[in-house]
C-alpha positions as a printed Julia matrix, in Angstrom:
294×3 Matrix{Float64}:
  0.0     0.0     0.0
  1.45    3.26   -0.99
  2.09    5.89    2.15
  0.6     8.93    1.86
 -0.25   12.07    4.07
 -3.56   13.35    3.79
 -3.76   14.37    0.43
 -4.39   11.52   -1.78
 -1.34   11.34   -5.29
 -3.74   12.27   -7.22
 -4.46   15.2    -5.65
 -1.21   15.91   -4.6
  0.34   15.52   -8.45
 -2.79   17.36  -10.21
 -1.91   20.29   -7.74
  1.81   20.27   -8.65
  1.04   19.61  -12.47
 -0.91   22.37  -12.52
  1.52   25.09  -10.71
  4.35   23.27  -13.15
  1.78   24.15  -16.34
  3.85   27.19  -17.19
  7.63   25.89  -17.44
  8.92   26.12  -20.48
 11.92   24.24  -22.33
 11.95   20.15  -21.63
 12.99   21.01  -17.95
 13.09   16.99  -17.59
 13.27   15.23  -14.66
 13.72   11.82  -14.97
 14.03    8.93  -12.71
 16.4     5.93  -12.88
 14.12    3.0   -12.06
 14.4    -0.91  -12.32
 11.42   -2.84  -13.71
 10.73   -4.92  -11.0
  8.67   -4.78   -7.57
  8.52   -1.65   -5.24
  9.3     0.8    -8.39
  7.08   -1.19  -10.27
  4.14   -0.19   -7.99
  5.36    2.87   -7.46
  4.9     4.09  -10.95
  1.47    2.31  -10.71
 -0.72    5.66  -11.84
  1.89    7.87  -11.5
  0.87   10.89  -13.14
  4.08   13.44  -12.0
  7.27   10.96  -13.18
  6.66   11.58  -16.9
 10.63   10.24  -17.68
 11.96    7.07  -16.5
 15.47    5.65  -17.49
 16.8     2.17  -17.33
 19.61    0.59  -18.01
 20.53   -1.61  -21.29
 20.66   -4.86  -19.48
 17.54   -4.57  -17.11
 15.31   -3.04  -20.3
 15.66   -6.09  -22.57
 14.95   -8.4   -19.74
 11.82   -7.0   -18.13
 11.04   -6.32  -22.72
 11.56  -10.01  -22.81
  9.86  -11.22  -20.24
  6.42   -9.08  -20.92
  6.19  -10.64  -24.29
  7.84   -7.88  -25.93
  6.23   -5.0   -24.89
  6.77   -1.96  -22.14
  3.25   -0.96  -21.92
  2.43   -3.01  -18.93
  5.41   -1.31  -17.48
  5.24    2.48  -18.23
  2.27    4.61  -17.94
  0.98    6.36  -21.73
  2.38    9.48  -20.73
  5.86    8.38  -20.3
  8.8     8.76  -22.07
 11.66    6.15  -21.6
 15.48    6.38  -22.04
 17.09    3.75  -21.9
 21.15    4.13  -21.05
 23.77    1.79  -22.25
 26.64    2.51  -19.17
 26.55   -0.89  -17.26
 29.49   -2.72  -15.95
 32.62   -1.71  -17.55
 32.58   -5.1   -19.24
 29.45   -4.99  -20.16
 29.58   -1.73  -22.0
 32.94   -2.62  -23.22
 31.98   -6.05  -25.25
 28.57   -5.12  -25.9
 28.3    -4.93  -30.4
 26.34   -2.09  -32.09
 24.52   -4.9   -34.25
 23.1    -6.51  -30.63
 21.74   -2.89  -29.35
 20.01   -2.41  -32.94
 18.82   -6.06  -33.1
 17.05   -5.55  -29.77
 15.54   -1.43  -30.81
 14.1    -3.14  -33.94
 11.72   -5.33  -31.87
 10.86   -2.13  -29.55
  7.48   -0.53  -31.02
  7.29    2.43  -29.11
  9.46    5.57  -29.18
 12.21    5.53  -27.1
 15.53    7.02  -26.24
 18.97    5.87  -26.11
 22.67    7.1   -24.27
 24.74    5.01  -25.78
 28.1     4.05  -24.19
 30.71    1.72  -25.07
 34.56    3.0   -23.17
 35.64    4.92  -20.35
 37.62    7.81  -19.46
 37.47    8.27  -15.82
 39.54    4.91  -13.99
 42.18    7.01  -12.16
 44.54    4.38  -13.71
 44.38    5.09  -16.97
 47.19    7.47  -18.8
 46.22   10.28  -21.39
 47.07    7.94  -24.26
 44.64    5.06  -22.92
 41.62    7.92  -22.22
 42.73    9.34  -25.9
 42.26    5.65  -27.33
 39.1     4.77  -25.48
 37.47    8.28  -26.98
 38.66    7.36  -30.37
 37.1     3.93  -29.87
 33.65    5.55  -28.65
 33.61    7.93  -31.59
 33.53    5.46  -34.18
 31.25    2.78  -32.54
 29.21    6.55  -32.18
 29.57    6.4   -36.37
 28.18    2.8   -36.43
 25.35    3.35  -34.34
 24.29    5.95  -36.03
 24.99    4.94  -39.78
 23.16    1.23  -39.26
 20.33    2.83  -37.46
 19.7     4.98  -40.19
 19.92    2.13  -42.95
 17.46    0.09  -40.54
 15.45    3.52  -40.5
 14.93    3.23  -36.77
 13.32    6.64  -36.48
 11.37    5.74  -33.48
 14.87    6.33  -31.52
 16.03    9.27  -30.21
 19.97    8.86  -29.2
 21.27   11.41  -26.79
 25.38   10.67  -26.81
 27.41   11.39  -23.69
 29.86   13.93  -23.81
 32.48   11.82  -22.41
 36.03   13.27  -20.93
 37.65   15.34  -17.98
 38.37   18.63  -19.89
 37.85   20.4   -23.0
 40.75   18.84  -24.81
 38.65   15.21  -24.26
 35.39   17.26  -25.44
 37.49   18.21  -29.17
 37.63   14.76  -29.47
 33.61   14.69  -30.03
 33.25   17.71  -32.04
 33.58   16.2   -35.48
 31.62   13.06  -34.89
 28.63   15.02  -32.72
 28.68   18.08  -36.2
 28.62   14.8   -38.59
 25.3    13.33  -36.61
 24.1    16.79  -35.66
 24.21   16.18  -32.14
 22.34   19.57  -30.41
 22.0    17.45  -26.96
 24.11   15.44  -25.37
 24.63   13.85  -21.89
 26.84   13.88  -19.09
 27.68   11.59  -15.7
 27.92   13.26  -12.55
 28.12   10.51  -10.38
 32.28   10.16  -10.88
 32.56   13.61   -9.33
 32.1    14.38   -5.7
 32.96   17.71   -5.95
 30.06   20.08   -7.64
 32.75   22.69   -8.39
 34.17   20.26  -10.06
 31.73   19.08  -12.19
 30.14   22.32  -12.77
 33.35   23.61  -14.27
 33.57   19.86  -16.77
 30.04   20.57  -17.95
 30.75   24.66  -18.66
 33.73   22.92  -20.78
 31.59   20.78  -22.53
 29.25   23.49  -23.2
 31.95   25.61  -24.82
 33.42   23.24  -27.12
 30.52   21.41  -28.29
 27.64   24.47  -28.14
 24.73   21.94  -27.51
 21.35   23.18  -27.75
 20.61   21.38  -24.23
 22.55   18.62  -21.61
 20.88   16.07  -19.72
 22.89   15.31  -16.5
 23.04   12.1   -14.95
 23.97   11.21  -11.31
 23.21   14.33   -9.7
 19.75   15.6    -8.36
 19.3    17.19   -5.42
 17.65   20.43   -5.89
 20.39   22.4    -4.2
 22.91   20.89   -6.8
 20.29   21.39   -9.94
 20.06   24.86   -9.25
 24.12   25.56   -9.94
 24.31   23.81  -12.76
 24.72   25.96  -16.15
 21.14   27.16  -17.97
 21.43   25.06  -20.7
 20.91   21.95  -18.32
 17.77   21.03  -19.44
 17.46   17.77  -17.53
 18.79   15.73  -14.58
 18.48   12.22  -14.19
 19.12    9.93  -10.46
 18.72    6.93   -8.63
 18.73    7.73   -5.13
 17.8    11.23   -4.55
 14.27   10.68   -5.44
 13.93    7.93   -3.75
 15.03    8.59   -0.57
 12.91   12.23   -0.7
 10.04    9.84   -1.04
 11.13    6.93    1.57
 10.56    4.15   -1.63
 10.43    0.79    0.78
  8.89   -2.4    -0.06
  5.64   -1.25    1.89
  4.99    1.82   -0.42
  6.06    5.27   -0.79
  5.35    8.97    0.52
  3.34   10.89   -2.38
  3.65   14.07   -0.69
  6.99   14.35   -0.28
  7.83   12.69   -3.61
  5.59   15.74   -5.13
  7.43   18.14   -3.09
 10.46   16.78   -4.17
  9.61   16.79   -8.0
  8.26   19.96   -7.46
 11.8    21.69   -6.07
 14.15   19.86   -8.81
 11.99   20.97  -11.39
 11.76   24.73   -9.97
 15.41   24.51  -10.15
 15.55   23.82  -13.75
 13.27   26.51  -14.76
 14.85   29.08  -12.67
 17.87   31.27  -14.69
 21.09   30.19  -13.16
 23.52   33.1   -14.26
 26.75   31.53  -15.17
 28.72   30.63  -11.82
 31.91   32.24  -11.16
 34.32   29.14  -10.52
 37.78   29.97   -9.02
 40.4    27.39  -10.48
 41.14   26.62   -7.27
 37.79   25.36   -5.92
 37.94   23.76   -9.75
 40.61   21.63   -9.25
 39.91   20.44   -5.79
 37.81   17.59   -3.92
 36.69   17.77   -0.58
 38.81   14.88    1.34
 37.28   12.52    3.64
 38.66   14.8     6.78
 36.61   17.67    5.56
 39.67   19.13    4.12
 40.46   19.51    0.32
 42.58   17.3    -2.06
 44.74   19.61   -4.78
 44.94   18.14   -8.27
């Protein structure tokens, strides 16, 4: 049974639909979810979350095992993106001709983040990040060239801007102008520090002058609201659901409406470029409350 206070969710959403009538620009919020059992019932009716995302792996699975279909999962309304960044070596071996295989039997519209490398293993040197970028690039080219020969126009892909500074970000340029990439996306869950990521997305921004960025990892209204304007959506696992207690037993409406309601006053608000120091860009708090140098 879902928890609630005394407002019933429908009441409580149509109240904060209605005040969020007037936003303009995609503004999305979007939930990560997994198609199975307390976030199952959750979005049972759920008239607020109007974006859920879910990973590669988890989306063909609960696809396969409903007969292949997502309407008994999602709610008309919905939109669904579906991201490819699993396990490294899942990402890693997965081909392009698998991922279009499995968006050819999909009947709805969709969208995809595609990812097949990575850049930000501590480990790696500039040469290795350099390589994996190259290698994302052209399986970028693939995906895009076969989906277009399949003419699989009920897919929307949103590619990740990938990389730790704007020299990483040049790398894109040429493939993202060849596809005419005017969104892209961007993880925010590698980097504690907001500075810090603040400052990678503003470097994004300039060298690949999207139209709008999606980012992923980092919700909290408090964070939403200093990331760049052209942040036009903001995608998480566990923000949402802890504003909303999500337990087996059911889930506050209320404060998940509150909660939806703050994140996506956050997006609409103008947030002026923020001044970032290179200091307080180059740092991350330590565990001692201090701050690590790089």
């Amino acid at each position: 049974m879902t928890r609630q206070s005394s407002a019933s969710p429908s009441s409580v959403q149509n109240s904060v639909e209605s005040s969020l009538s007037d936003y303009s620009g995609l503004n999305e919020v979007i939930l990560r979810w997994d198609p199975h059992g307390k976030f199952i019932r959750f979005n049972d009716g759920n008239r607020l979350a109007s974006h859920l995302m879910v990973n590669y792996s988890k989306a063909k699975t609960a696809f396969e095992n409903r007969t292949g279909q997502f309407d008994a999962l999602l709610e008309p309304h919905q939109t669904l993106t579906i991201t490819g960044t699993e396990s490294d070596l899942d990402t890693l071996e997965r081909p392009v001709w698998e991922v279009l295989d499995f968006f050819e039997e999909i009947e709805r519209e969709f969208r995809y983040i595609p990812d097949w490398s990575w850049v930000y293993n501590k480990n790696m040197s500039p040469t290795e990040r350099l390589e994996s970028l190259k290698d994302y690039t052209t399986r970028l080219d693939e995906l895009y060239e076969e989906a277009e020969t399949l003419g699989l126009d009920h897919v929307k892909f949103i590619p990740l801007a990938k990389g730790l500074h704007d020299r990483h970000f040049a790398e894109l340029v040429e493939t993202f102008e060849r596809w005419d990439v005017d969104r892209f996306a961007i993880y925010g869950t590698q980097t504690r520090s907001l500075d810090r990521l603040v400052n990678r997305v503003d470097q994004a921004i300039d060298v690949l002058d999207p139209e709008g960025v999606l980012v992923i990892g980092r919700q909290a209204p408090e964070d939403v609201a200093e990331f760049p304007d052209l942040v036009d959506g903001v995608a998480g696992f566990w923000n949402w659901k802890e504003a909303c207690n999500l337990t087996a037993d059911g889930y506050s409406s209320e404060h998940f409406a509150t909660w939806f309601h703050k994140v996506k006053n956050a997006l609409r608000t103008e947030r002026t470029g923020r001044q970032i120091g290179l200091n307080s860009a180059t740092q991350e708090v330590r565990s001692d409350g201090g701050h690590k140098q790089y």
